[in-house]
ChimeraX commands (.cxc) that place a marker at each C-alpha (Angstrom):
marker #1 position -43.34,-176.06,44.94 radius 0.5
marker #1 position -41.38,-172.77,46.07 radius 0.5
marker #1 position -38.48,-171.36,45.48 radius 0.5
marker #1 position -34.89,-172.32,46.77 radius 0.5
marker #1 position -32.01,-170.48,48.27 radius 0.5
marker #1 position -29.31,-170.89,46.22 radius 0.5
marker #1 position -26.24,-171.66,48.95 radius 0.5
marker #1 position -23.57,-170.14,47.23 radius 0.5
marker #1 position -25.09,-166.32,46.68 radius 0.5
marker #1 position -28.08,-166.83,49.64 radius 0.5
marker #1 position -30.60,-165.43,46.68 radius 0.5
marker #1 position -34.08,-167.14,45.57 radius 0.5
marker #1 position -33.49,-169.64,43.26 radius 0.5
marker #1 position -36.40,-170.66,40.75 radius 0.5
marker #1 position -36.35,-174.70,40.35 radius 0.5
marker #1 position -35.83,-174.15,36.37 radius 0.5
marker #1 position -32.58,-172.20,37.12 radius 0.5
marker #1 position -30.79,-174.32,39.50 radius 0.5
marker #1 position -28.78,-177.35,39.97 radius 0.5
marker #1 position -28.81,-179.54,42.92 radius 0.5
marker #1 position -25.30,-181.47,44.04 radius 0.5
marker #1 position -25.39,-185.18,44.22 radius 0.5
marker #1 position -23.47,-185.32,47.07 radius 0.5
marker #1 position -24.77,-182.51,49.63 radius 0.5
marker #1 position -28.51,-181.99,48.08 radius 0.5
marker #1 position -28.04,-178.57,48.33 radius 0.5
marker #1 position -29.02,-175.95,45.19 radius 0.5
marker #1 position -27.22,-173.41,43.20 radius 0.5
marker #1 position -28.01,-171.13,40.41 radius 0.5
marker #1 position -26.42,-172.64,37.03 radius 0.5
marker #1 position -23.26,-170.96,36.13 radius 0.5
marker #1 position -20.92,-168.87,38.60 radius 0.5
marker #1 position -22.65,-169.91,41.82 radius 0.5
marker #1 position -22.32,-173.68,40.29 radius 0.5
marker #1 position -18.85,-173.46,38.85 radius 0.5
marker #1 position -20.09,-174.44,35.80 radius 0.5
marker #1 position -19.68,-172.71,32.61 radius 0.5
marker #1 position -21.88,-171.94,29.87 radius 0.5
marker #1 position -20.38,-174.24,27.52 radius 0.5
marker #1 position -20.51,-177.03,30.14 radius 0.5
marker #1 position -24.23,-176.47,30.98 radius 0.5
marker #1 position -24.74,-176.77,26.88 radius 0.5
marker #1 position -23.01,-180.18,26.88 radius 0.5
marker #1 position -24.45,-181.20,30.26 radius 0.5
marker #1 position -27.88,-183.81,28.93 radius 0.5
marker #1 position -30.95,-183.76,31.04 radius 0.5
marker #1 position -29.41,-187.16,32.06 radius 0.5
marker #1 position -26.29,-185.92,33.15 radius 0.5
marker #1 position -27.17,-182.46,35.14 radius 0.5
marker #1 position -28.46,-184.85,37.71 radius 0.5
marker #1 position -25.44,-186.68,38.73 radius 0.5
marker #1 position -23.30,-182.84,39.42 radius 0.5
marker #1 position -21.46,-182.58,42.11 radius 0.5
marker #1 position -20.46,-179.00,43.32 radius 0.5
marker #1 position -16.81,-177.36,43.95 radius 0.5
marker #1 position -17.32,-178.04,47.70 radius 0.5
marker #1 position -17.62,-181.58,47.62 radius 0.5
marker #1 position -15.37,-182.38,44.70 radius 0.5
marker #1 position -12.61,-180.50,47.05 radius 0.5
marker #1 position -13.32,-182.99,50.05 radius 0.5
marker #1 position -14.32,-180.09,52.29 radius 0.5
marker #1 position -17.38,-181.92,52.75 radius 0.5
marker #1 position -16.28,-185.32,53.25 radius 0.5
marker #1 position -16.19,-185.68,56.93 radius 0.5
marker #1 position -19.58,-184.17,57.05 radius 0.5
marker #1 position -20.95,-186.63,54.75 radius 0.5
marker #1 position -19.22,-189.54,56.51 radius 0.5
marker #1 position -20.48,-188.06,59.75 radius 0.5
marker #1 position -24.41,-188.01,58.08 radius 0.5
marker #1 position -23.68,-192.00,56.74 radius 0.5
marker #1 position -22.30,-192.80,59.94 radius 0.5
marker #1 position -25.65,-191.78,61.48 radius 0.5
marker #1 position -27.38,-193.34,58.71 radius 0.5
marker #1 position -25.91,-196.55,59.21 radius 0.5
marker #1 position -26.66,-196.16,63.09 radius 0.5
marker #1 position -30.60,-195.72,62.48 radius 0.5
marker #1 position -30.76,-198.35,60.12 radius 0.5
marker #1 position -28.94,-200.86,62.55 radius 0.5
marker #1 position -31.00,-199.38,65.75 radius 0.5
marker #1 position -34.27,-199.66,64.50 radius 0.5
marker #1 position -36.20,-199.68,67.76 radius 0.5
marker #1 position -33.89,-196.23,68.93 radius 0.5
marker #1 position -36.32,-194.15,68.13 radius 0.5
marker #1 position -34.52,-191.23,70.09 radius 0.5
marker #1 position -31.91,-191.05,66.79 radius 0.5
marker #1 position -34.54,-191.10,64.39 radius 0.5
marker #1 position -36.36,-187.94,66.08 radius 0.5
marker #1 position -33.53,-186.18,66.64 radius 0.5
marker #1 position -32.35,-186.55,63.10 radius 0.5
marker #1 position -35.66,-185.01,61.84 radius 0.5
marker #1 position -36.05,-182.57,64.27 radius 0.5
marker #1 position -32.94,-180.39,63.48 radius 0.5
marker #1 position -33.63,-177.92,60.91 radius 0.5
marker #1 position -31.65,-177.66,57.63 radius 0.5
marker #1 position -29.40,-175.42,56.94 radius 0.5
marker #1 position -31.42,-174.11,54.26 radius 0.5
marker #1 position -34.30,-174.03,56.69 radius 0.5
marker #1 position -31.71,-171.92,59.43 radius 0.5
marker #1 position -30.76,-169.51,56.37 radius 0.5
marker #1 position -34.10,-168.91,55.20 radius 0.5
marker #1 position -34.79,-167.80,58.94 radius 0.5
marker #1 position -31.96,-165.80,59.26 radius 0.5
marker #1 position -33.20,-164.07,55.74 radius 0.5
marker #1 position -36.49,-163.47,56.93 radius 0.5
marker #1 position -35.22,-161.97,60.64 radius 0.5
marker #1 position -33.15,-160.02,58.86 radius 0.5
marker #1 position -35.80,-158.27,56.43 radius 0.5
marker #1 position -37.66,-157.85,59.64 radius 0.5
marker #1 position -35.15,-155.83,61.67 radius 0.5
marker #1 position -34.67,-153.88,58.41 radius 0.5
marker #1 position -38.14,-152.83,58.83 radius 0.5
marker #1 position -38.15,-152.08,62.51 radius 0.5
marker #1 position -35.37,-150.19,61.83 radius 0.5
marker #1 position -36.65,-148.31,59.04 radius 0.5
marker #1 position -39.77,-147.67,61.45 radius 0.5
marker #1 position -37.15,-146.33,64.50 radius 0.5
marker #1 position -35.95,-143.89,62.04 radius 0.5
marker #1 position -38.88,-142.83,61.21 radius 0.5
marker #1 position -40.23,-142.21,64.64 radius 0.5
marker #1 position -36.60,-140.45,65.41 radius 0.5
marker #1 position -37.26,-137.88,62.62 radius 0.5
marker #1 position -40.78,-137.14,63.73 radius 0.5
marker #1 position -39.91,-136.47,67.26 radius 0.5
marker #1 position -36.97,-134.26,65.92 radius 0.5
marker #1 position -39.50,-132.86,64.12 radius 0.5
marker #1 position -41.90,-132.21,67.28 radius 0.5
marker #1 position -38.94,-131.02,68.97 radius 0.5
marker #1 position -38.83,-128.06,66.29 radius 0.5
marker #1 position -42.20,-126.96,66.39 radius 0.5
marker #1 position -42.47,-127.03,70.06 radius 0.5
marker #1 position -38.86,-124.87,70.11 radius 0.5
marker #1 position -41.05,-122.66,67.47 radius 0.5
marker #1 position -44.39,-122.58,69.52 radius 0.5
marker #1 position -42.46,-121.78,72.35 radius 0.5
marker #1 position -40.43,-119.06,70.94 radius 0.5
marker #1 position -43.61,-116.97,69.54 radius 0.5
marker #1 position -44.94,-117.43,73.26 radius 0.5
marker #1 position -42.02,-116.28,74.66 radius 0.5
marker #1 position -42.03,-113.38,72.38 radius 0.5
marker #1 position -46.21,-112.98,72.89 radius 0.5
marker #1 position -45.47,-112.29,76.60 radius 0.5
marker #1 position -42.74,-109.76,76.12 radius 0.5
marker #1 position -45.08,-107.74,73.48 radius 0.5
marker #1 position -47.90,-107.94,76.26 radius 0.5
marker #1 position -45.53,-106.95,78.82 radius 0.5
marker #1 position -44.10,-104.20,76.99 radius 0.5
marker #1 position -47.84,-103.03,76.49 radius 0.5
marker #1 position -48.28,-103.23,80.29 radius 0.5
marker link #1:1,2 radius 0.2
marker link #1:2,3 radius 0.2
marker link #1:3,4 radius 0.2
marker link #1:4,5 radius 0.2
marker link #1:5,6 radius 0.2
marker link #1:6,7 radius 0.2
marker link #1:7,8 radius 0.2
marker link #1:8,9 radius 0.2
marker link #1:9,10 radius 0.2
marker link #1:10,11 radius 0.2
marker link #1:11,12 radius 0.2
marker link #1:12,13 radius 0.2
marker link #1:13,14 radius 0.2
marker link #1:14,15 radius 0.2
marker link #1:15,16 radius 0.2
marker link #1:16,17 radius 0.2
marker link #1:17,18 radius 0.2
marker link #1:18,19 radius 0.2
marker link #1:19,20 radius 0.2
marker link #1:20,21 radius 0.2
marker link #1:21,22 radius 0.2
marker link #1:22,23 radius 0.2
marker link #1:23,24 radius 0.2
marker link #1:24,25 radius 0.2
marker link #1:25,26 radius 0.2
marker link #1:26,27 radius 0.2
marker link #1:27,28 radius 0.2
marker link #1:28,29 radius 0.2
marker link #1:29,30 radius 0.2
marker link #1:30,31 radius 0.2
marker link #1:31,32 radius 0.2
marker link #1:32,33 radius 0.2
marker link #1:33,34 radius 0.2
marker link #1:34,35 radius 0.2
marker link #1:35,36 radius 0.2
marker link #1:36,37 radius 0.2
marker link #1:37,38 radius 0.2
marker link #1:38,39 radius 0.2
marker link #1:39,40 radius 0.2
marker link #1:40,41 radius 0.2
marker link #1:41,42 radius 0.2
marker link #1:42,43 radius 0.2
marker link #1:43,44 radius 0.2
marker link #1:44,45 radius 0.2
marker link #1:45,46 radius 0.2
marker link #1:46,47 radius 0.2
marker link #1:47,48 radius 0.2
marker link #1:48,49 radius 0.2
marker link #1:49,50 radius 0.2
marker link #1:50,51 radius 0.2
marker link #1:51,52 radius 0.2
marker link #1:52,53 radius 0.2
marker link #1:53,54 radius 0.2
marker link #1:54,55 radius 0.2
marker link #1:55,56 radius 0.2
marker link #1:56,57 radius 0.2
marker link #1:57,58 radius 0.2
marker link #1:58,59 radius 0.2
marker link #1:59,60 radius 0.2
marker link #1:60,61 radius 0.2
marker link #1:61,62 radius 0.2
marker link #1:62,63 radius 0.2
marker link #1:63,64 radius 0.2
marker link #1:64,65 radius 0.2
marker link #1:65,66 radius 0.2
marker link #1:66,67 radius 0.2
marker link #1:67,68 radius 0.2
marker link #1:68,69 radius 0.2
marker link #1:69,70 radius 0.2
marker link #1:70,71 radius 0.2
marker link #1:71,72 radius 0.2
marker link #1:72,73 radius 0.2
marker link #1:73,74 radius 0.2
marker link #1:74,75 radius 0.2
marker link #1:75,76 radius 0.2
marker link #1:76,77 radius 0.2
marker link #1:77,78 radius 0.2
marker link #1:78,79 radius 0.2
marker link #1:79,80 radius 0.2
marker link #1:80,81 radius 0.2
marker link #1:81,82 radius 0.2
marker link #1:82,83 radius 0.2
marker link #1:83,84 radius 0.2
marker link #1:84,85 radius 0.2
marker link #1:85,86 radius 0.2
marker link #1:86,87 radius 0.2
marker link #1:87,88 radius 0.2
marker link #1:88,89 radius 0.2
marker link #1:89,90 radius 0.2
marker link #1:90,91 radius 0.2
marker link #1:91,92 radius 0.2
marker link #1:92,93 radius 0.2
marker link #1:93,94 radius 0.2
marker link #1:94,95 radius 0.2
marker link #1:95,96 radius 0.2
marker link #1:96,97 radius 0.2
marker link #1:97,98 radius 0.2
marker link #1:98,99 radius 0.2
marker link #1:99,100 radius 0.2
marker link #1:100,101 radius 0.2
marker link #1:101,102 radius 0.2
marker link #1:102,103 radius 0.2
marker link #1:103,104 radius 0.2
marker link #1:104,105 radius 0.2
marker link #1:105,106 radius 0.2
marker link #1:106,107 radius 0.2
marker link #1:107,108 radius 0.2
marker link #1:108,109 radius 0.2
marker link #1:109,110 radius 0.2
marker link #1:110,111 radius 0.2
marker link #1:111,112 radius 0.2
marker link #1:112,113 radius 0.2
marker link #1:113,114 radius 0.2
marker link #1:114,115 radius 0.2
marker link #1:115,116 radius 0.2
marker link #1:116,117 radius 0.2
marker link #1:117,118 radius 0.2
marker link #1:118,119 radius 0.2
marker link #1:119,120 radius 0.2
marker link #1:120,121 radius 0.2
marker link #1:121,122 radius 0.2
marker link #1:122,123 radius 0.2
marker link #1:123,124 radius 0.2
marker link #1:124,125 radius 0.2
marker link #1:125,126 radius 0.2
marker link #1:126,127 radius 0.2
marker link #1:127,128 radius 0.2
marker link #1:128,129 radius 0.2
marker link #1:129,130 radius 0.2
marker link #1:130,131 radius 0.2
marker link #1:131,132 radius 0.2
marker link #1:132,133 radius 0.2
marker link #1:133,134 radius 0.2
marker link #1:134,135 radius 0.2
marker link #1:135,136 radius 0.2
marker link #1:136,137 radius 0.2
marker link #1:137,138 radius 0.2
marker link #1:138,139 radius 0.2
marker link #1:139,140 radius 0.2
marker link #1:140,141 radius 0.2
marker link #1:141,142 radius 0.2
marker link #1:142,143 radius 0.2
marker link #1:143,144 radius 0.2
marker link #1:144,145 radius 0.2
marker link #1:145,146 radius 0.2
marker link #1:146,147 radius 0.2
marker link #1:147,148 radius 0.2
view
């Protein structure tokens, strides 16, 4: 199994080093990103790191997205033979799927970018050898004119 994003820093986030809320499923490295401390991990059991909940959902900023998501829930379980909620549930991409994307576009115009300045500088540096080549032409044709 890979790697998650931790969604509090938006870094890699080995399984053995994260914690995943109860409430929103979503991962975070153990300590600052989690909120919790060093002590509290210690205390936490392998029984109870399961039940955590993070600092956004314990503050209720996620509560009307949750009872949005059981709201929908409860819809597709009551509307079986709607398959048109079912499909579009599925089909939207997680926001850890959207993030990853972002991450990975984002290392990609790094690189084209690294490549434009690279192409820049070598065409600056074209520009100064044809200036030069030109010059000792220029300077070719006033010797042989002189000698003329």
């Amino acid at each position: 199994m890979s790697d998650a994003l931790c969604l509090s820093c938006l870094k890699p986030l080995p399984l053995s080093e994260g914690i995943k809320c109860l409430a929103c499923k979503n991962d975070y490295h153990k300590g600052k990103c989690s909120g919790l401390t060093k002590a509290a991990l210690k205390n936490m059991s392998k029984s109870d790191a399961d039940p955590w909940t993070c600092p956004t959902c314990v503050s209720g900023a996620s509560r009307s997205s949750r009872k949005k998501r059981d709201s929908q829930s409860r819809r597709n379980r009551d509307s079986q033979s709607d398959k048109s909620d079912d499909e579009s549930a599925t089909s939207e991409p997680s926001l850890k799927d959207v993030i990853s994307s972002i991450m990975a576009l984002s290392a990609k115009l790094h690189e084209v970018l690294d490549r434009l300045d690279m192409l820049e500088r070598s065409g600056e540096m074209q520009n100064v050898k044809h200036d030069d080549a030109l010059l000792k032409l220029t300077e070719q044709q006033k010797s042989i004119e002189a000698r003329l």
